[in-house]
N, C-alpha and C positions, 0 to 999 in steps of 0.2 A: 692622432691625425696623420703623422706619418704611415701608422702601419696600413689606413683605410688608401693611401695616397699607392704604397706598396702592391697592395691587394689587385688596385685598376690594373697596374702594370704587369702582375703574373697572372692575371685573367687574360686579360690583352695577349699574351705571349704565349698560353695554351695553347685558345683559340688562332692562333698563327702559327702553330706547330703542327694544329690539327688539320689546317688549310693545307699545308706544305706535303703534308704525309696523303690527304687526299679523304682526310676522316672526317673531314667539313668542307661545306661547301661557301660560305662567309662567315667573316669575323661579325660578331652582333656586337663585341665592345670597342671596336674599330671607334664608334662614333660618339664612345660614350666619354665622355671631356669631365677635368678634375673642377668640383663646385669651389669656389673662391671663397674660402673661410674668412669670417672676420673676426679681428683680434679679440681675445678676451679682454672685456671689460675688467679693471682691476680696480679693486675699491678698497685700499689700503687705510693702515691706521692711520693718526696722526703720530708724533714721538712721544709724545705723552698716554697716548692709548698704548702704544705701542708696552711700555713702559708697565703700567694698568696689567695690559696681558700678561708679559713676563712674570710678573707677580702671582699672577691669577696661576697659572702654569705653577709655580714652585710650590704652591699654596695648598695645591690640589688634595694632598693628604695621600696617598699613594706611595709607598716605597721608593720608587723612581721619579717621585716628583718633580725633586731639583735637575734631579737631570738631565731633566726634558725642559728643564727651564734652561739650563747650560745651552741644550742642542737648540731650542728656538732663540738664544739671542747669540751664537756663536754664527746661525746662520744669516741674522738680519744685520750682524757690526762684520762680517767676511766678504758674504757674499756668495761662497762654495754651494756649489753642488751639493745634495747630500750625500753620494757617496763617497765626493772630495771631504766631505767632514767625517765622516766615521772613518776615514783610510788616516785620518791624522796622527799621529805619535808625538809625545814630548820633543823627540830632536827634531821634530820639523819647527819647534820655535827658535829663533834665534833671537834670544835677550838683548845681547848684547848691540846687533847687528838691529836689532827691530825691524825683525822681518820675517814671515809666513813662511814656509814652503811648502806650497800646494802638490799632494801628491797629482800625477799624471793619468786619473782613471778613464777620462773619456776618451783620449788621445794622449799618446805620447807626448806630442807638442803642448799638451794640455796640461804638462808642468810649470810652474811659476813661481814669483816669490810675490806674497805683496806686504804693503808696510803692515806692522804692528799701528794700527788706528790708535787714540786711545781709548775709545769704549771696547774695543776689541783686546789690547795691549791687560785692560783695568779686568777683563773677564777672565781671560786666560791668568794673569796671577792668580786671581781669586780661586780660580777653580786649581790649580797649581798649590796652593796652598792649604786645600783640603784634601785632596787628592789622597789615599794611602802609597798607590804607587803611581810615582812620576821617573822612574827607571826611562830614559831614551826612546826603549820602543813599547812602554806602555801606551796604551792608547789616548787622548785628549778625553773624547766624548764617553760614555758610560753606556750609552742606549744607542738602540738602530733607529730609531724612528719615534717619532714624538707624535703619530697623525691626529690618536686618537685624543690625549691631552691637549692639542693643538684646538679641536674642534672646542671641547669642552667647554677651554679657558673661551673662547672668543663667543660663545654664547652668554657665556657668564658678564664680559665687560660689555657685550652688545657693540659687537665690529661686527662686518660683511667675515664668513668664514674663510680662511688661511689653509694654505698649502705649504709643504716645504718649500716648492719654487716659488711661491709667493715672497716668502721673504729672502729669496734673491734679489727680486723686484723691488723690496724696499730697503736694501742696500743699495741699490743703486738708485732709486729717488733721494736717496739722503745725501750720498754724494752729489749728484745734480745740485740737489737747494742749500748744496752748500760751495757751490760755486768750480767743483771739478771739472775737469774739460769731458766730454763726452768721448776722447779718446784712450784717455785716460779708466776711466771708468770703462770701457769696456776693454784693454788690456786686463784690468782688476779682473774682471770677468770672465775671461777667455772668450770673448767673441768678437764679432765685427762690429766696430761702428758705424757700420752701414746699415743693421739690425739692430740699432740701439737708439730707437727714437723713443718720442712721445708715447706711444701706444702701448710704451714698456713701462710707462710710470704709474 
């Protein structure tokens, strides 16, 4: 959406370069205005589907099964990005401290700590504890992307199909119905609580 948003505007800026220079005689996208998207509908699991899938995902029979089960519930008990989750290492957990630290990939500002959850806290031991190497700057996750096991498992348990940003979306419905402030939650997040309404649940 952004880049079709981008597009209007170096169209737009041509055609005013080319008026300026004398290579046109009117802008034609002068008048042509951005359409007003409406939000995607999101038609998430319930925790119990949710659950179901993870399962379905490990299940799968595929060398990398589990680990695309790791990456789909590291993303729905975090929250992250997915490239905030592949950037992760061992020392970004802090045990002791129980506390995340998010690396910084979209923005610098875009670094953060947030708590060890405990479905979150309960994953990361588990996977910590099969792990071969858990060396500081090994990596957390084991795979880049889980899209296609993603699809699979979610026809298999019969849910509306999943994206990696989708289960950003239901981290943060889960925090919601479980009574977080919506500032809060979107700190977790890195974003504004001004963009973090309803239409995100």
């Amino acid at each position: 959406r952004r880049v079709l948003f981008r597009s209007l505007e170096t169209l737009q800026g041509v055609f005013r370069l080319a008026c300026d220079e004398g290579s046109a005689y009117g802008n034609p996208a002068a008048a042509v205005s951005r359409a007003k998207l409406k939000p995607k509908r999101l038609n998430l699991p319930t925790a119990e589907k949710f659950q179901e899938l993870a399962r379905a995902v490990a299940e799968a029979g595929s060398r990398q099964s589990r680990d695309c089960a790791d990456m789909v519930r590291l993303l729905a008990y975090s929250g992250l990005r997915l490239r905030e989750a592949t950037s992760l290492c061992w020392r970004n957990v802090d045990w002791e401290k129980r506390l995340l630290a998010v690396p910084g990939t979209k923005t610098v500002s875009s670094f953060r700590h947030i708590p060890l959850f405990p479905p979150l806290e309960a994953l990361l031991r588990e996977m910590h504890g099969r792990h071969e190497d858990t060396l500081p700057e090994a990596p957390v996750l084991l795979v880049n992307e889980c899209k296609g096991a993603l699809r699979t498992a979610c026809e298999k348990v019969g849910v509306a199909k999943l994206t990696h940003h989708d289960l950003r979306h239901l981290f943060a419905t889960m925090c919601i119905q479980s009574k977080v402030d919506i500032p809060t939650v979107a700190r977790w997040l890195d974003r504004k609580s001004t963009r973090l309404n309803s239409s995100h649940l």
